[in-house]
C-alpha positions as CSV (number, residue, x, y, z in Angstrom):
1,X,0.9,-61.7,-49.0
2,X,1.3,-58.6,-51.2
3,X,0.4,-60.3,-54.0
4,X,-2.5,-61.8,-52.9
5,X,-3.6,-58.1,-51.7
6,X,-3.1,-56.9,-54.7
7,X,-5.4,-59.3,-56.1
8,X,-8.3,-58.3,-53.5
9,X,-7.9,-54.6,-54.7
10,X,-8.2,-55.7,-57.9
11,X,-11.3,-58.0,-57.5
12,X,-12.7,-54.8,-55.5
13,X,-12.5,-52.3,-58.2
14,X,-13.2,-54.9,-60.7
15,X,-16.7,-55.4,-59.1
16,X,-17.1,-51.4,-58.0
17,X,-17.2,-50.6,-61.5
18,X,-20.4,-53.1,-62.3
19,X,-18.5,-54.2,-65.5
20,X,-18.4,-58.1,-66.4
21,X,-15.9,-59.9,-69.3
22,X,-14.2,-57.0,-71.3
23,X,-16.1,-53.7,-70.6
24,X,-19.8,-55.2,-70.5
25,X,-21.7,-53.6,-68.1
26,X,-23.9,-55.1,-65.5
27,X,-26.6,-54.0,-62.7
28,X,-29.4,-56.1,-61.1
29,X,-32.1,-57.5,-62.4
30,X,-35.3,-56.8,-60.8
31,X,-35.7,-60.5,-59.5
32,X,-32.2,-60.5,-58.0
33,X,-33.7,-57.0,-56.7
34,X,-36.9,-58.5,-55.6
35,X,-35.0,-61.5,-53.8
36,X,-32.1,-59.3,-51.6
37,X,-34.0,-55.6,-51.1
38,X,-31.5,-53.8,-52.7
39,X,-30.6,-52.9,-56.5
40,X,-27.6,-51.6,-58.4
41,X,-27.8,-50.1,-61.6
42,X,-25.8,-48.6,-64.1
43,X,-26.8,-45.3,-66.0
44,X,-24.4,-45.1,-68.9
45,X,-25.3,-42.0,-70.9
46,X,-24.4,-40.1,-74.5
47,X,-24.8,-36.4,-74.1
48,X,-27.4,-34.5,-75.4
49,X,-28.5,-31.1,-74.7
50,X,-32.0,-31.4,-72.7
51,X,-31.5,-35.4,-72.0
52,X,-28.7,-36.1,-70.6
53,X,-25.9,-33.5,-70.0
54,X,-23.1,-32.1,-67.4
55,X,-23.6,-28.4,-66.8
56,X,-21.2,-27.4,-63.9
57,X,-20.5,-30.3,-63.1
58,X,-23.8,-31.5,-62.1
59,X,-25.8,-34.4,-64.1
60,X,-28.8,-32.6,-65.7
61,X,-31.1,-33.9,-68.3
62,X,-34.9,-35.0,-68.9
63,X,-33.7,-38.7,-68.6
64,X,-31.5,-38.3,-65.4
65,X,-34.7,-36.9,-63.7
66,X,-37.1,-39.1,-65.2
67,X,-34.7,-41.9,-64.4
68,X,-34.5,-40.7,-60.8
69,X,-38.4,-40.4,-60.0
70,X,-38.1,-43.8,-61.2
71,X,-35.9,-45.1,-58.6
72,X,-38.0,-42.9,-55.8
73,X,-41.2,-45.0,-57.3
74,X,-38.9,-48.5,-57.0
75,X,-38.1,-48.0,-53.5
76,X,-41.4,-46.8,-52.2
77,X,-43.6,-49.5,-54.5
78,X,-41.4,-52.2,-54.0
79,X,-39.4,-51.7,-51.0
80,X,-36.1,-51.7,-53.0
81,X,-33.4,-50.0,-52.0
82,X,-31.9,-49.0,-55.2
83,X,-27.9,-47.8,-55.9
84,X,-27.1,-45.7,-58.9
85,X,-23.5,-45.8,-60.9
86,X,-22.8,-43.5,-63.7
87,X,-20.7,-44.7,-66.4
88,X,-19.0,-42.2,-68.4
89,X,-17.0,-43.8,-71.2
90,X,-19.4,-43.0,-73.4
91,X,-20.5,-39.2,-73.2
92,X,-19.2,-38.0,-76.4
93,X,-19.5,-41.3,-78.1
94,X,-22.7,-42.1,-79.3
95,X,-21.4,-45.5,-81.2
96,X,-19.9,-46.3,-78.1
97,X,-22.9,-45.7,-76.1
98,X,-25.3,-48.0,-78.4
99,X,-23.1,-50.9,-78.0
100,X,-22.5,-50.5,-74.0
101,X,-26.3,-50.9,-74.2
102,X,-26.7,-53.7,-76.3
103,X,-23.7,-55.8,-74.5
104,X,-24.8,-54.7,-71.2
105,X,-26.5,-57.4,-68.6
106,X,-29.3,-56.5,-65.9
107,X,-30.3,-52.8,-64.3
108,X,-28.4,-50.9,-67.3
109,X,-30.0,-48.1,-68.6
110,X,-29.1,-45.8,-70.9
111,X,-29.6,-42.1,-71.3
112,X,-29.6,-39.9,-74.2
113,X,-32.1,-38.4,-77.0
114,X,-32.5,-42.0,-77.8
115,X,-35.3,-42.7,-80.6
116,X,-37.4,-45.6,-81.0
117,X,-37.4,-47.4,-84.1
118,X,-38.4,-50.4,-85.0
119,X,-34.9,-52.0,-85.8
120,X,-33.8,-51.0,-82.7
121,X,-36.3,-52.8,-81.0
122,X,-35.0,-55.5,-82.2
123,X,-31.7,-55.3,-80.1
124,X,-33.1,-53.5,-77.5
125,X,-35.9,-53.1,-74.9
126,X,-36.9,-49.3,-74.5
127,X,-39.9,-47.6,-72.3
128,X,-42.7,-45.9,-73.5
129,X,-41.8,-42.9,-75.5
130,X,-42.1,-39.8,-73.1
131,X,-41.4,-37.0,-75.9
132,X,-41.7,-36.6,-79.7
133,X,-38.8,-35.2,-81.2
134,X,-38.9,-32.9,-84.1
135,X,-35.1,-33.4,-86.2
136,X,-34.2,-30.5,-88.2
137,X,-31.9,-30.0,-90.9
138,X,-29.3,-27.3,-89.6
139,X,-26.7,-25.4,-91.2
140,X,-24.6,-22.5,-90.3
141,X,-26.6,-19.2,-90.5
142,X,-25.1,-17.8,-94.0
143,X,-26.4,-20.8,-95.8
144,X,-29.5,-19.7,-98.2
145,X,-32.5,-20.9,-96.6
146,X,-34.2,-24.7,-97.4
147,X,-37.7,-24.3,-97.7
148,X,-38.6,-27.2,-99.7
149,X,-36.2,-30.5,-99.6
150,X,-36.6,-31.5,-102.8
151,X,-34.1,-27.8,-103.6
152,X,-32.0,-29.3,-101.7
153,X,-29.8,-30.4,-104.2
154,X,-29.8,-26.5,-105.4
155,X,-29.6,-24.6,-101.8
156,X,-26.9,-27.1,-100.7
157,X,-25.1,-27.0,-103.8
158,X,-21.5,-28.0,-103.2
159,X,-22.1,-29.3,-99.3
160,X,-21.3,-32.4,-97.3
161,X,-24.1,-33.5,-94.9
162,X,-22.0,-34.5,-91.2
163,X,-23.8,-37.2,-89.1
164,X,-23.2,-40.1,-86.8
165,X,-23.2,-44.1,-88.2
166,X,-25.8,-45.7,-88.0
167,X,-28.1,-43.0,-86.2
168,X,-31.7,-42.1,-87.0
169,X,-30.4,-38.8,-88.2
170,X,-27.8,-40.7,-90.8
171,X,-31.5,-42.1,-91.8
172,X,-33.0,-38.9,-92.7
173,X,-29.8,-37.6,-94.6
174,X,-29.4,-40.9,-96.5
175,X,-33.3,-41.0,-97.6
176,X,-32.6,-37.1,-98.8
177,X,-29.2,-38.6,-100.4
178,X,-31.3,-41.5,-102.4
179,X,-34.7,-38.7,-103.5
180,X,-33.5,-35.4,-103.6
181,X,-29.5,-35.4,-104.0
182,X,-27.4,-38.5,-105.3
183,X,-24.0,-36.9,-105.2
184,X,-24.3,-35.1,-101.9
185,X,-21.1,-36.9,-99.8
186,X,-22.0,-37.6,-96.2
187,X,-18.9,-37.3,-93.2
188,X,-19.2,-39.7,-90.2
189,X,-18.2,-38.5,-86.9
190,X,-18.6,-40.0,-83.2
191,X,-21.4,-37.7,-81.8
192,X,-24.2,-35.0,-82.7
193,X,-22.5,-32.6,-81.1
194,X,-19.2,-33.4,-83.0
195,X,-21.3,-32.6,-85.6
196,X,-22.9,-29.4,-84.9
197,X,-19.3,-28.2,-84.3
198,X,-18.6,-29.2,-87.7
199,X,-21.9,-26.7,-88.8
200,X,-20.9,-23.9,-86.8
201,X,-17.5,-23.7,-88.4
202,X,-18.1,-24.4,-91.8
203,X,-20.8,-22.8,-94.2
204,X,-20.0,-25.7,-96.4
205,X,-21.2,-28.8,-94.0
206,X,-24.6,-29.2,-92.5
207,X,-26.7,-31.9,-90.1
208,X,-29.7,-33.2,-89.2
209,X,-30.0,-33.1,-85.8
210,X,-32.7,-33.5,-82.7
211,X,-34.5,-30.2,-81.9
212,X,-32.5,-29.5,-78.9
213,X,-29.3,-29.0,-80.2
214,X,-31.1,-26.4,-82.5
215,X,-32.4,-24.5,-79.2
216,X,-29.3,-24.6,-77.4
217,X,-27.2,-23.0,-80.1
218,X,-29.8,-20.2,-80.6
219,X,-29.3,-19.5,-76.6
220,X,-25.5,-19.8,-76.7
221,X,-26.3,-17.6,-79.8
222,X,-24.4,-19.9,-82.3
223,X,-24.3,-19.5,-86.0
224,X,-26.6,-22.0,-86.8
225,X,-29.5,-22.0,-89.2
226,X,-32.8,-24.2,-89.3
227,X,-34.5,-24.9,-92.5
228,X,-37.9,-25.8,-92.6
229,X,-37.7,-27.8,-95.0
230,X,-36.0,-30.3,-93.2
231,X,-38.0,-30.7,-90.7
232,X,-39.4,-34.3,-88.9
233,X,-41.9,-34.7,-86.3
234,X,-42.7,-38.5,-86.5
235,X,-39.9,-39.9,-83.7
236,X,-40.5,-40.7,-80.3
237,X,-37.5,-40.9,-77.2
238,X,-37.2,-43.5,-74.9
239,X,-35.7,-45.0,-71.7
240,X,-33.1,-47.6,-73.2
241,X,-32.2,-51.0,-71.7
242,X,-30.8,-54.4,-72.9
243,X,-32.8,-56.4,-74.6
244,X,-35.6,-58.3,-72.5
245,X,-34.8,-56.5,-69.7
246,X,-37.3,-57.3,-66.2
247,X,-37.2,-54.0,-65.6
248,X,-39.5,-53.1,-68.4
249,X,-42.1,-53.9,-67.3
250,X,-42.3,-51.8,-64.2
251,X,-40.5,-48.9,-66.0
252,X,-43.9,-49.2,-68.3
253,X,-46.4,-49.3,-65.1
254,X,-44.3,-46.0,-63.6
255,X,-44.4,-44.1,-67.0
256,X,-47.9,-44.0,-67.2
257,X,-50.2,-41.8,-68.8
258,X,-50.6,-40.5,-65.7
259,X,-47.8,-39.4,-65.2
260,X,-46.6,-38.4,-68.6
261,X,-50.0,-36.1,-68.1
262,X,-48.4,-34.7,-64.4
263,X,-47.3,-31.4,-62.7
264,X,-44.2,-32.8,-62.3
265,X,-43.5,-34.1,-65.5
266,X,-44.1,-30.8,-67.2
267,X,-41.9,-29.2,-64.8
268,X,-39.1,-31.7,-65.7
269,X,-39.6,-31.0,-69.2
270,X,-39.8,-27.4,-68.9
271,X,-36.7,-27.1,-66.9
272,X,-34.5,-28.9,-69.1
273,X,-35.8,-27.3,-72.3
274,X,-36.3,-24.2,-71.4
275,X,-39.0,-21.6,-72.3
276,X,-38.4,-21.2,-76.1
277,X,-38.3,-24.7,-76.7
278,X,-41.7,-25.4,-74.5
279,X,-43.2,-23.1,-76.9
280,X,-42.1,-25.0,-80.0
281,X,-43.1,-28.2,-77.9
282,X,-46.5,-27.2,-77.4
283,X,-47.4,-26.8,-81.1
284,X,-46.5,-30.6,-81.4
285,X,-48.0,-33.6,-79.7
286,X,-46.4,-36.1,-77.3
């Protein structure tokens, strides 16, 4: 009798956290969804300041509160009744997170400063874009300023560029590598913000990083430089989900122009990015 209790508790926490075979995740699909009246789906998320972030314990973010008028728009449009768990495992892990997302089955979604690209695409099903992103190349403060890239190989004489594998931002610092600076040597750790740490204690490393992380160090008045030279305006976030997720779809019908255009979406924005960065926002379009 113990032992066959012991396997009930098991099979109960087993299926509580919405994992399947070794760690994949799993939630609903829409047509299981449809078919019962209910949903469960799995948020799994990779912080970033502005998108997806714990402040005081409290899940903040653009994506958690786009993500969350979502599932207000699922249960009144479709008469779902929808469940949300957060999995964790992957907050400071960006690598981590990318393959949770790619492996996962059903209502998984994941939540970061994700960009769309059209690799990625390939292995994954994302929503419309809701934001462009502007990636900078950042530095701590001391470091001479970069006005032009292609001094790079002079300003940053002597430095090691520190980014994630496999990243957009790796992207951006490898295509500088191959033009502007064949010998520069590139560091690989498991998160942006890893990164910017990396930055903000040694003049000798910099990053490319999204705009936000920029704008949060300023506030938390950080030693951290941004040179202009460096900067990217042609990525777009988005809402990641397996590949061929059903959920697409009506992810794409909520996010509509309509309501990227909104009160309420500028308020999300503005509340999660604050007034300085609005104002850099602004001069940029969606």
């Amino acid at each position: 009798m113990n032992n066959l209790l012991k396997l009930c508790l098991a099979l109960i926490l087993f299926q509580s956290l919405h994992l399947t075979g070794f760690g994949q995740l799993k939630g609903d699909t829409y047509a299981e969804a449809k078919a019962k009246g209910s949903a469960n789906w799995v948020f799994t998320y990779s912080e970033a300041p502005g998108f997806a972030a714990i402040i005081n314990g409290k899940k903040t973010g653009i994506t958690f509160d786009l993500m969350n008028k979502f599932k207000e728009f699922v249960e009144q449009k479709e008469n779902i009744r929808v469940n949300i768990t957060y999995e964790t495992s992957a907050s400071d892990n960006f690598i981590l997170f990318m393959k949770q997302v790619r492996e996962a089955q059903g209502g998984v979604f994941g939540l970061t400063s994700a960009t769309i690209t059209e690799e990625r695409k390939k292995v994954y099903t994302f929503s419309p874009p809701y934001i462009t992103n502007i990636s900078m190349l950042l530095s701590h403060n001391s470091v001479p300023t970069l006005a032009n890239v292609a001094d790079i190989n002079k300003i940053f004489a002597g430095m090691t560029a520190v980014t994630v594998k496999n990243s957009t931002n790796e992207k951006v610092l490898i295509d500088i590598k191959n033009k502007y600076y064949p010998t520069l040597k590139i560091e690989y750790v498991p998160s942006t913000r890893v990164a910017m740490q990396h930055v903000m204690q040694d003049p000798k490393k910099f990053t490319n990083a999204d705009f936000t992380y920029y704008f949060e160090a300023i506030q938390n008045r950080q030693p951290v430089k941004r040179h202009p030279g460096g900067d990217i305006d042609t990525e777009q976030f988005g809402i990641m989900m397996p590949k061929g997720s059903d959920w697409a779809p009506l992810l794409e019908e909520f996010m509509s122009s309509e309501f990227l255009e909104s009160v309420y979406y500028k308020k999300i924005i503005a509340d999660n990015l604050g007034q300085s960065a609005m104002k850099f926002f602004e001069t940029i379009k969606r």
